[in-house]
Every structure is written in C-alpha cells, then in structure tokens.
C-alpha positions as CSV (number, residue, x, y, z in Angstrom):
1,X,7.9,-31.1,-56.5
2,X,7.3,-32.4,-52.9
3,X,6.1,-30.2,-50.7
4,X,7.3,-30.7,-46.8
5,X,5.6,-30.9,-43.5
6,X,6.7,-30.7,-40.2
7,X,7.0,-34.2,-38.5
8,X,7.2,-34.6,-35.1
9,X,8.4,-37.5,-32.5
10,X,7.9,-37.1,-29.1
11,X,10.5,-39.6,-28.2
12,X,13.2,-42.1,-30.0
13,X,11.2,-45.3,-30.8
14,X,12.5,-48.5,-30.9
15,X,12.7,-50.3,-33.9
16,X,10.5,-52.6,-32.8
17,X,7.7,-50.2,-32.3
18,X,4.7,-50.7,-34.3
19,X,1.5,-48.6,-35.7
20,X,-1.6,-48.9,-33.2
21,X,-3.8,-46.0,-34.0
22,X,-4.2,-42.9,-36.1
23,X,-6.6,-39.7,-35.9
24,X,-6.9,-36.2,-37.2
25,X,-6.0,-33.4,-35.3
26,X,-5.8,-29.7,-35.1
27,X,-9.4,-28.8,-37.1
28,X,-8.7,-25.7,-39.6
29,X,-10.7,-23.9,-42.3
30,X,-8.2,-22.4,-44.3
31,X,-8.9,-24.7,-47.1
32,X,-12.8,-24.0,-47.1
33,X,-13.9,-26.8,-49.6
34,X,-17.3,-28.1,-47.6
35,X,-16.8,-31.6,-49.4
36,X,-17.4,-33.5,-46.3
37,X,-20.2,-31.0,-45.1
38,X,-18.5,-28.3,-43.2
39,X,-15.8,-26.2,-43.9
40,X,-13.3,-27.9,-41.3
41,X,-10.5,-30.0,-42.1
42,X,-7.6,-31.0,-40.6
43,X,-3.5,-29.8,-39.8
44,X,-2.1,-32.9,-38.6
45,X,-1.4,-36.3,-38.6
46,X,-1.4,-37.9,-35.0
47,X,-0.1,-41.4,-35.0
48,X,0.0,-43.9,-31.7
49,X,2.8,-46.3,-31.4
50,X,2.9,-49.6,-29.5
51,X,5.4,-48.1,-27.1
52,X,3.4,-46.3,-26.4
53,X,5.0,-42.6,-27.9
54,X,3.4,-40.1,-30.0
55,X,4.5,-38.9,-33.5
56,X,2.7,-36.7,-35.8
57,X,2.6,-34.8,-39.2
58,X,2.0,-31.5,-39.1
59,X,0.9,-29.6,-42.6
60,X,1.6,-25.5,-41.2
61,X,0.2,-23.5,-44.3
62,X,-0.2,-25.3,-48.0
63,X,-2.0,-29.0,-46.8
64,X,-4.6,-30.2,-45.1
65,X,-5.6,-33.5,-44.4
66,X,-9.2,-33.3,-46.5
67,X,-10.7,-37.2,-44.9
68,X,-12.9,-38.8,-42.9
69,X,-10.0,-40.9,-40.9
70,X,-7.0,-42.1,-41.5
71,X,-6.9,-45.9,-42.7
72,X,-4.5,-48.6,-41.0
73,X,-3.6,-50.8,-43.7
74,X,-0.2,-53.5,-44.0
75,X,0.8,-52.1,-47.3
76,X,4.6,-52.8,-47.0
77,X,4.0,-56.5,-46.8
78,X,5.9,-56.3,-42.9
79,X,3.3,-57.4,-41.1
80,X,2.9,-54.1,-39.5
81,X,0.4,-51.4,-40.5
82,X,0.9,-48.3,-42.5
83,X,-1.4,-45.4,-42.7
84,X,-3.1,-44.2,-45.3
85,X,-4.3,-40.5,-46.1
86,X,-5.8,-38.1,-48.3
87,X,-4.3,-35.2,-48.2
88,X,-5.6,-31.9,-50.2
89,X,-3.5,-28.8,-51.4
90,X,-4.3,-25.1,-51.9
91,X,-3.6,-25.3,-55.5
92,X,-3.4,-28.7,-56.5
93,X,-6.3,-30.3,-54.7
94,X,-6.4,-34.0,-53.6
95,X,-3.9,-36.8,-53.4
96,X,-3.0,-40.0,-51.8
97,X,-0.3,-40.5,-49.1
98,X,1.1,-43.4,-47.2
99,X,2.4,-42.9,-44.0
100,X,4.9,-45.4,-41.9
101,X,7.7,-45.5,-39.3
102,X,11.5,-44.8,-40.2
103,X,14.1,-44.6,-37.7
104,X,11.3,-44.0,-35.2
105,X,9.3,-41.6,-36.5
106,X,6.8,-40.9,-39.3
107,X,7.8,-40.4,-43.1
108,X,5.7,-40.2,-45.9
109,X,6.6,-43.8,-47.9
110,X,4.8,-43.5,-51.2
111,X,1.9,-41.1,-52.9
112,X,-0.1,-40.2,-55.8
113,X,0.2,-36.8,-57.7
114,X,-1.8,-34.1,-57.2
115,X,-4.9,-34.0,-58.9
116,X,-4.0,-30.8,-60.5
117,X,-6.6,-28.2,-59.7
118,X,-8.0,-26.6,-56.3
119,X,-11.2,-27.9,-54.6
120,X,-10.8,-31.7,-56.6
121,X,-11.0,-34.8,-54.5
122,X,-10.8,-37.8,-54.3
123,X,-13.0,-40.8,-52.3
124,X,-10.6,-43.7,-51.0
125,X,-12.4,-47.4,-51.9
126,X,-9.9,-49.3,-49.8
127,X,-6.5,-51.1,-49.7
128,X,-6.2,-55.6,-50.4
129,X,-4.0,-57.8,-53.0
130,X,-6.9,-57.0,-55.4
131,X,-5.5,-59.4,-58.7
132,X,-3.5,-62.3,-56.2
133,X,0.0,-61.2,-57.2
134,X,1.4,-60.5,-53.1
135,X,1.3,-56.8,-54.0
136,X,-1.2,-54.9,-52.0
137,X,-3.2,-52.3,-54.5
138,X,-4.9,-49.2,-53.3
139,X,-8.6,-48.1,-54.8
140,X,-9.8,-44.8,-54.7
141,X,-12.4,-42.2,-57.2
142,X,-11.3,-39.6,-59.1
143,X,-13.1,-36.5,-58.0
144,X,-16.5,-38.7,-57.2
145,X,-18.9,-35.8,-58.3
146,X,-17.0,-35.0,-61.5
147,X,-14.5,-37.3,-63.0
148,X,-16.1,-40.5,-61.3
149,X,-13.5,-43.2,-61.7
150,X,-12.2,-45.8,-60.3
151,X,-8.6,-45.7,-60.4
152,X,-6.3,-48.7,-59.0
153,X,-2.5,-48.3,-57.7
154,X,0.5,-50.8,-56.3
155,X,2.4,-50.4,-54.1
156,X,5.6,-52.0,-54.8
157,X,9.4,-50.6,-54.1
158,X,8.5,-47.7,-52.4
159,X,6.0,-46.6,-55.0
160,X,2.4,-46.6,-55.9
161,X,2.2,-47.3,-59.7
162,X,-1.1,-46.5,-61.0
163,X,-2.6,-50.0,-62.5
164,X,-6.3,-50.0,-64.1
165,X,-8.7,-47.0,-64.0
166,X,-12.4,-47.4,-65.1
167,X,-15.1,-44.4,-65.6
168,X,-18.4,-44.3,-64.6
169,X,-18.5,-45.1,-60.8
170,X,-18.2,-43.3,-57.6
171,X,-18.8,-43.7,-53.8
172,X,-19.6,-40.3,-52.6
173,X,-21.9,-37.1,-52.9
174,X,-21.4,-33.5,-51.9
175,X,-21.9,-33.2,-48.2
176,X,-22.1,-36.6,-47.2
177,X,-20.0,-37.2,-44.0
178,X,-18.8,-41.0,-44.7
179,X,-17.9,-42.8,-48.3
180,X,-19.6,-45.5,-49.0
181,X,-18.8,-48.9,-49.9
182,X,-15.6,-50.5,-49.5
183,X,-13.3,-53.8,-49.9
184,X,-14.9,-57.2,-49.5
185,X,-14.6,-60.7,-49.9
186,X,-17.0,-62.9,-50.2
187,X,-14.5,-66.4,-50.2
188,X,-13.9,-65.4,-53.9
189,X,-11.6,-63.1,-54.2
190,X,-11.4,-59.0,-53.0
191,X,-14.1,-57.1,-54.8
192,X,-14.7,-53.3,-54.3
193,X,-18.2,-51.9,-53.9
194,X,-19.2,-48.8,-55.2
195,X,-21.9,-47.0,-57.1
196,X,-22.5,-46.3,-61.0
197,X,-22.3,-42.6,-62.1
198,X,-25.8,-42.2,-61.4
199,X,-26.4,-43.8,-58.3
200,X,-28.9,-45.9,-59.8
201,X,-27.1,-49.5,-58.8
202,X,-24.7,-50.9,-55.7
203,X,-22.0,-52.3,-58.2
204,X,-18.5,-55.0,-57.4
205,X,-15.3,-54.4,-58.9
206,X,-12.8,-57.0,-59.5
207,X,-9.6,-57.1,-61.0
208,X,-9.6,-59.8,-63.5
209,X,-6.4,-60.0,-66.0
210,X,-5.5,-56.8,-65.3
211,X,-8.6,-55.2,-66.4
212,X,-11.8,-53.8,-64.2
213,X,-14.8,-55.6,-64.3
214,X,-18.3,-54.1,-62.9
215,X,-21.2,-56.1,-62.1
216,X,-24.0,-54.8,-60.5
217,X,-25.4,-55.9,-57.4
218,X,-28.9,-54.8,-57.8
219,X,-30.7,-51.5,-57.3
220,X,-29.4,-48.1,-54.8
221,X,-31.2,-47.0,-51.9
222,X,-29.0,-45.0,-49.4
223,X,-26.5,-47.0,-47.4
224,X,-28.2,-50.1,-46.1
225,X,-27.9,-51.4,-49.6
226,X,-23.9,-50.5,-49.6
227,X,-24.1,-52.5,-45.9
228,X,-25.8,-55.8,-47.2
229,X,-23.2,-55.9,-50.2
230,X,-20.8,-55.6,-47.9
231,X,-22.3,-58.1,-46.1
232,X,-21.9,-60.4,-49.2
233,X,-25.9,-60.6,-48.7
C-alpha cells in the first residue's frame, strides 16, 4: 500500500530545471522517537530548483521525515541529482525514498518497504556504482541498534531491488546527532565504512562478486577514526 503526501510546486518548471538543494522543514513531535536526540522530526520536504522555484513534500499526519538531511545523489543515471530520504511511519517505522522532478515538480521515483514495526530505523551508508555494473546502489543499516545490517539496493527501472545484506555492522547509536562513516574511494574501487556490532573496529565494505566483504580498518575511537578512513589514511 502507498501512502500519499501532499506535494507542492510553487510554479511550472521547465523541463530543463534541475535539483540544487534540499532541507527539512516544518519541525514536529508527533512521531516522538528521540533516535537522533530529541523528539523533533520533520513534515516536509523542501527542494530548490535551478530556476530558481520551490517545490516541496509535505507528509500532513502518518510520515515524518526521521533524518539528518536529505542526500543529493545522480541515481537516475541523467546527470542530474535526485534526493534521497528516510522517511518514518506511525506504524511501520523507517524506509527509504527517492525523490526527483516529473513534469516540474517532485514525485517520489523509487523506495524501500517499510520496516514493519513503529520506532525501527534505519542509518543511510551512502549512494555510488558499488560492484562497476553502471547501476548506482544504495547502502543503508537495518535498525543500527538492533538488527545491525548492512543491506545494499539498485536502482534500476524505476526500482530499488534489494541486492546483498550482511549482519553484524552499524553506523549509528542512540542519540547521536550525525551517522557515521560513509562512501569512499580510495582509487580502488567504492568501499563503505562502517562499524562492527560492537563498535570495537572502523570496518570497509566492498562489493565483490555480488557478495559483502568486511575488512577492518583498525581499532574505534569516536569519529576521528571514521574521518581518517574516510580520508583513505
């Protein structure tokens, strides 16, 4: 079932219009979860264009927009960004959403299910061609403080296909206000950056014959060690 929001254009766009910015907007507590530290999340959607207009999503009762920003990413392979989301429901908790123009203004192109159960999230890892195919594959964990896994999806045809999963990692903690790691390369490849269950070691993820495989990078200790492996130091 899909549930609908309100989307808004303040003006026809021309086709030629592109994605320049995203933000949050219009703060609201009626889905109290604290994930991120407080109780505030967010009602709508508010995308620039390079024309310079204004569109939005707006989620009225059963959504909120359960992040820390929105994420401008090419997934459609047009040379023009897309924006990706995570969005939460009353009763289903977390999922991912992509976001792009059509016929000047904003749709919702492609996302995951629901996770299935109120107050369950999920931590985005980032967006690249992760295995070289020309396919641009989203990363994200599983409920970081529960499930902890790292599950993979493609976007291809106007759908994200779930690809690889592997247990055991995560990227995120109650409370904290960021997520940690990311997407890098380090001139061999994409690799993703996250923890192990226990937030013992900074470990890379790479997709190699369709399969996850972790190595770690060497021991945790708070973010500086998730900035030099990003760093590829």
């Amino acid at each position: 079932m899909r549930w609908a929001a309100v989307v808004m254009a303040l003006a026809a766009t021309p086709a030629a219009a592109e994605i320049t910015g995203a933000r949050y907007t219009e703060p609201t507590t009626r889905y109290a979860h604290g994930v991120l530290g407080d109780d505030i999340e967010h009602a709508t959607l508010e995308v620039t264009l390079s024309d310079g207009m204004v569109a939005s999503v707006n989620w009225v009762d059963t959504v909120v927009f359960e992040d820390t920003e929105p994420r401008l990413v090419d997934v459609t392979g047009d040379g023009a960004p897309e924006v990706i989301v995570v969005e939460s429901h009353e009763d289903q908790g977390g999922r991912l959403a992509i976001y792009g123009l059509q016929d000047g203004t904003i749709a919702r192109l492609a996302e995951t299910p629901w996770i299935g159960q109120r107050f369950r999230w999920l931590a985005p890892v980032g967006a690249a061609d992760l295995d070289g195919d020309g396919a641009i594959e989203i990363a994200y964990i599983d409920r970081p403080h529960l499930a902890k896994t790292l599950r993979v999806w493609r976007y291809e045809n106007g759908a994200l296909t779930q690809i690889a999963t592997r247990a055991g990692l995560t990227n995120h903690r109650i409370g904290e206000r960021d997520i940690a790691g990311g997407i890098r390369d380090c001139a061999q490849g994409p690799e993703m950056i996250v923890a192990d269950a226990g937030w013992a070691q900074v470990v890379a993820v790479r997709m190699v014959d369709g399969a996850l495989v972790a190595t770690p990078l060497g021991p945790h200790a708070g973010r500086p060690s998730f900035a030099k492996a990003m760093r590829c130091a």
